[in-house]
Steps between C-alpha positions, in 0.01 A plus 500: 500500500526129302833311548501259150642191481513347126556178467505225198731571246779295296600405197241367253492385143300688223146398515554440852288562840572657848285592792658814708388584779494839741459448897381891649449577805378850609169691504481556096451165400196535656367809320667523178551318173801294434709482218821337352731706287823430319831642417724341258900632448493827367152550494277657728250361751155428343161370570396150449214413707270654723207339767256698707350459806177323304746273335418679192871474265665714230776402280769678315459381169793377427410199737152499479353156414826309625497641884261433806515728789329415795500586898481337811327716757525259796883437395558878394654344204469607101578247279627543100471132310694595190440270208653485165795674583663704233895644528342809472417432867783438663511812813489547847180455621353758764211498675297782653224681625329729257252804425368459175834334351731689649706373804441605832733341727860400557666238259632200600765325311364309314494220296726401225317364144769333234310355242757309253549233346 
């Protein structure tokens, strides 16, 4: 099992940029795909971002173009460097292990998003 630890959040202005960051520790890092996913109020939890094993990334397309992700293997860290930051973003931001895109794992709790002006 992964224990998640998100990390990275705040406040940020539209047009804005933020790095979060996951810490996992447990045997799936190791052998499965990461990916962030976010849940804004009264919506549900959805896909952003995905990396595999071969660094190889997807992207939801609502954030394609304006978000990185990117892992750490040494670290057993996934990184999301979020650019351009819409409204529309502002969520909790979840991190997770993943088969195909869907999560795998426990979630942690988080990382709060407020983009605002």
């Amino acid at each position: 099992q992964v224990q998640l630890v998100e990390s990275g959040g705040g406040l940020v202005q539209p047009g804005g940029s933020l790095r979060l960051s996951c810490a996992a520790s447990g045997s799936m890092f190791d052998s499965n795909a990461m990916g962030w996913f976010r849940q804004a109020p009264v919506k549900e939890r959805e896909f952003v971002a995905a990396v595999r094993l071969s660094a190889g990334t997807y992207y939801a397309t609502s954030v394609k173009g304006r978000c990185t992700i990117s892992r750490d293997n040494a670290k057993n860290t996934v990184y999301l460097q979020m650019n351009s930051l819409k409204p529309e973003d502002t969520a909790v931001y979840y991190c997770n292990a993943l088969v195909g895109t869907t999560a795998v794992g426990s979630w942690g709790r988080g990382t709060q998003v407020t983009v605002s002006s």
